[in-house]
C-alpha positions in Angstrom: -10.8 -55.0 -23.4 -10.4 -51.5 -24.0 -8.0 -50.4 -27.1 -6.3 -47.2 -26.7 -6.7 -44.4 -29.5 -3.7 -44.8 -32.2 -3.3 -48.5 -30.8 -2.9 -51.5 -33.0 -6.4 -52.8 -31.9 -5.3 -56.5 -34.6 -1.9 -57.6 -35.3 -0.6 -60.4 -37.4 2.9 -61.7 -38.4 4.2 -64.2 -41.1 0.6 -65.3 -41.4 0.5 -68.8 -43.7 -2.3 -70.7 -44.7 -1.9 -74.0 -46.6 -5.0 -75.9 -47.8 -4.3 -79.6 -48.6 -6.6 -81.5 -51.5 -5.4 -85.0 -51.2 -1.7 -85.0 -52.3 -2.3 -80.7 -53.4 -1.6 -78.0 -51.8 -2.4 -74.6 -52.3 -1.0 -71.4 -50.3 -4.0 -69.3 -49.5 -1.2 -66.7 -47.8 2.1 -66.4 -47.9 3.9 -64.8 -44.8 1.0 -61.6 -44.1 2.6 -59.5 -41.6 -0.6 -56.2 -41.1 -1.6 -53.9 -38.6 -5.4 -52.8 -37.8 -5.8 -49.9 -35.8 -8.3 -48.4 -33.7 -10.8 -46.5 -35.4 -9.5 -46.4 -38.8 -11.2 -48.1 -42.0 -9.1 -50.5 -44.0 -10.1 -51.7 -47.9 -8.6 -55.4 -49.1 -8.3 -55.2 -52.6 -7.1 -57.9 -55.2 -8.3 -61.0 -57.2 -10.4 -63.8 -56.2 -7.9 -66.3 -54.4 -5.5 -63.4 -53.8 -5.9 -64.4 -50.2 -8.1 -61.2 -48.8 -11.3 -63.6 -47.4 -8.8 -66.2 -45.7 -7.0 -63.4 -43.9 -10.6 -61.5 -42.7 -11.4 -64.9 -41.8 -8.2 -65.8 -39.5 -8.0 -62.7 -38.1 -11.9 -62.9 -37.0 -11.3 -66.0 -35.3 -13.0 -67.8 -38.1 -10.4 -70.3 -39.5 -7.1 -70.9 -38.0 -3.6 -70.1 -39.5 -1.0 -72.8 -40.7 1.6 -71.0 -38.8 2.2 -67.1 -37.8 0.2 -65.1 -34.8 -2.7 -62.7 -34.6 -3.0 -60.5 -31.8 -5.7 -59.1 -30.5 -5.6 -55.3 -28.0 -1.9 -57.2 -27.5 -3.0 -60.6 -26.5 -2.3 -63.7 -28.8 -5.3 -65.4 -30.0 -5.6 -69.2 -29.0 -6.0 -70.8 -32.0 -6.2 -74.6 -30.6 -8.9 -73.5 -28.5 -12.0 -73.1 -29.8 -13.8 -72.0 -26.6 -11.1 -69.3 -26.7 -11.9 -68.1 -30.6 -15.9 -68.5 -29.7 -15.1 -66.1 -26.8 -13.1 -63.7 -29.1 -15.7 -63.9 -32.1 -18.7 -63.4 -29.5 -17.3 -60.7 -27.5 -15.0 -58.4 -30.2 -16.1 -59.2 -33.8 -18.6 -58.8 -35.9 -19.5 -59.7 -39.5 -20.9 -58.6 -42.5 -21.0 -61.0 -45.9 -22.0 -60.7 -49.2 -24.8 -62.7 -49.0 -26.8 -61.4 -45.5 -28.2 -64.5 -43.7 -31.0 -63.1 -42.1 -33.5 -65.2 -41.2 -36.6 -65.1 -43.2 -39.6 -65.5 -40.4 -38.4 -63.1 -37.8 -38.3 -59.0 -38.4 -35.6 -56.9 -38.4 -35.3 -55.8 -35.0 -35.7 -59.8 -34.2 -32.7 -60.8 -36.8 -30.6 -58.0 -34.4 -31.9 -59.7 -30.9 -30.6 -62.7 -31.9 -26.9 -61.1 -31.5 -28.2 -59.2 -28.2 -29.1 -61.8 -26.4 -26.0 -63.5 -26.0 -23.7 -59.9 -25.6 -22.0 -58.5 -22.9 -22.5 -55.0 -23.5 -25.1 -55.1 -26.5 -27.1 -51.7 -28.3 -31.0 -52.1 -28.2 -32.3 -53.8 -31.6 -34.3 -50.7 -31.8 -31.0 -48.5 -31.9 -28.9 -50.5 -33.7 -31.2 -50.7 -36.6 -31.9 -46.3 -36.6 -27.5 -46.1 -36.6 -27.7 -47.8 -40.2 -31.3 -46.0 -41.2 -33.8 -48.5 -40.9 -36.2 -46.8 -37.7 -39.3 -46.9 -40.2 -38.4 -51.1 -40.9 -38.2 -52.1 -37.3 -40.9 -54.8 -37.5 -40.6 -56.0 -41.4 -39.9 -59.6 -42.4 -36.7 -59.7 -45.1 -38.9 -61.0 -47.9 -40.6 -57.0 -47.4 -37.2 -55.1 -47.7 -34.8 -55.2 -50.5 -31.2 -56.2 -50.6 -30.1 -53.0 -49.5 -32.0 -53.0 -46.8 -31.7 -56.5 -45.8 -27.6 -56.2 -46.0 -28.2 -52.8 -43.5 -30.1 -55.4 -41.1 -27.2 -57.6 -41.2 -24.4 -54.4 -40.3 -27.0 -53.5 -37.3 -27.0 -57.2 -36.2 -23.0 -57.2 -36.7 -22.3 -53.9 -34.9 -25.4 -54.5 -32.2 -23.2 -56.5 -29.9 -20.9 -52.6 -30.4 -17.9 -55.2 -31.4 -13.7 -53.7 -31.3 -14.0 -55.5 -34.9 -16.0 -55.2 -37.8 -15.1 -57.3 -40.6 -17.0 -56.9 -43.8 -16.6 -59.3 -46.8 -17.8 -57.6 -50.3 -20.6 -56.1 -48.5 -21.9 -54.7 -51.2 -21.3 -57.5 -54.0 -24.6 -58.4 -54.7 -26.0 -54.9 -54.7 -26.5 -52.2 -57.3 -24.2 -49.2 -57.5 -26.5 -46.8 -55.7 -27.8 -49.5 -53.3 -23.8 -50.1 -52.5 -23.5 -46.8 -51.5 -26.1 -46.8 -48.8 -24.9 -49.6 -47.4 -21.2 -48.0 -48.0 -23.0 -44.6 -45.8 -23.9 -47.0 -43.5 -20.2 -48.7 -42.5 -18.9 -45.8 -42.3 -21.1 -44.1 -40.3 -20.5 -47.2 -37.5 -16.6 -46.9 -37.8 -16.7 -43.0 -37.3 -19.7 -42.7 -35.0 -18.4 -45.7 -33.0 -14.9 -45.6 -33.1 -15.0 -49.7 -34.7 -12.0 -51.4 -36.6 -13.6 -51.6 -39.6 -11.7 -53.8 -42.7 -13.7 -54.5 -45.9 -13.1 -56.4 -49.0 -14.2 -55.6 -52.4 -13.3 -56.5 -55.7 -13.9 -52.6 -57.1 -11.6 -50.6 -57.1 -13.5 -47.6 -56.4 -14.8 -48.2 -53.1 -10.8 -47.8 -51.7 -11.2 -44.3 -52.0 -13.0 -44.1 -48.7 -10.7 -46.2 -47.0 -8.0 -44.6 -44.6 -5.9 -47.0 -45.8 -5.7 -49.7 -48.9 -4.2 -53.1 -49.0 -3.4 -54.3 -52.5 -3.3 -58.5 -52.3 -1.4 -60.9 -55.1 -1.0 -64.5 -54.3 -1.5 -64.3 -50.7 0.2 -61.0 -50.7 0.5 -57.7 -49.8 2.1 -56.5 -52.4 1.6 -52.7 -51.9 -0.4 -50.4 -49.1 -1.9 -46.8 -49.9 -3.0 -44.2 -47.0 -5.5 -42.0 -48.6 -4.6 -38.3 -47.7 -8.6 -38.2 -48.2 -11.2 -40.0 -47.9 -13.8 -39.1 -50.4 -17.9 -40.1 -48.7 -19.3 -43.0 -50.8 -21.9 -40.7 -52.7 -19.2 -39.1 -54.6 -17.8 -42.6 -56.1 -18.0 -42.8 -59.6 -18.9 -46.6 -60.0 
């Protein structure tokens, strides 16, 4: 599906998500209504349970919505299907966590050829893993590279399959400062170089300042938004 330039490539409206503990419930969001659009680089910033992880994962097909609609390059995701939301996750999003889920007997370029294999379109391993800097670690295991390195495999596997969608969830969380800020080179090196939807949590503050635009999130909120007139590189945060 091809997104125009300037096109809302993710829309959602009066998102809610209830979760229900027994005779609890607890509103995760509260009527989201947000716009993604192509190219640009979006920063979720708020609390924990402020509702930024439950929207990333609705609107990357991961969890469903208690009521409200995402659309995707103008279509409606089906939410009761979940042949429909595999197709949509397989073919248009990919995923970056905190914690990077690579899989501990296989090399880089084989964590990335797990994604290929099952893409439409997909990058070599080979190149996928030289876009975020890691030519020279092709063939080491992740007990032989170190976090920052091991969260770059995980963005090359993410952006291998050259998703509409990247969705990153405090990507650099578990990382020191300067370690964040390769991996911070490297997601913004994919949404400029390849033109991907990128949308990132984080807990600091600082990182918004590379953002094109910043949403701030309050009990499953969004209580204010911020387009940055600049967007400073990651090296020049002061963490």
């Amino acid at each position: 599906m091809e997104i125009e330039d300037g096109a809302a490539a993710l829309e959602a409206r009066d998102l809610t998500k209830v979760y229900r503990m027994g005779a609890v419930e607890v509103s995760a969001l509260r009527g989201v209504d947000v716009d993604f659009y192509k190219a640009e680089l979006v920063v979720l910033l708020g609390p924990s349970g402020s509702g930024k992880s439950t929207l990333l994962n609705i609107l990357g097909g991961l969890d469903t919505p208690t009521s409200g609609q995402v659309r995707f390059g103008n279509h409606p995701l089906s939410f009761g299907s979940e042949r429909a939301l595999n197709q949509y996750r397989r073919n248009h999003v990919g995923f970056v966590f905190q914690f990077y889920n690579l899989i501990a007997s296989l090399t880089a370029r084989e964590n990335v050829a797990l994604v290929t294999e099952i893409a439409r379109d997909p990058m070599p391993p080979a190149d996928a893993l030289a876009l975020v800097g890691l030519s020279d670690r092709l063939d080491h295991f992740p007990a032989q590279l170190s976090g920052g390195e091991q969260q770059r495999v995980a963005i090359a596997r993410a952006i291998a399959k050259r998703p509409d969608l990247l969705l990153c969830d405090e990507p650099t969380g578990a990382l020191d400062s300067k370690t964040g800020i390769l991996v911070l080179e490297a997601i913004l090196k994919i949404n400029r170089e390849l033109g991907t939807t990128t949308a990132l949590i984080t807990h600091n503050a600082v990182i918004a300042e590379i953002a094109n635009r910043v949403l701030y999130f309050a009990d499953g909120r969004i209580i204010e938004t911020r387009c940055n007139t600049t967007q400073r590189a990651p090296s020049e945060l002061s963490w």
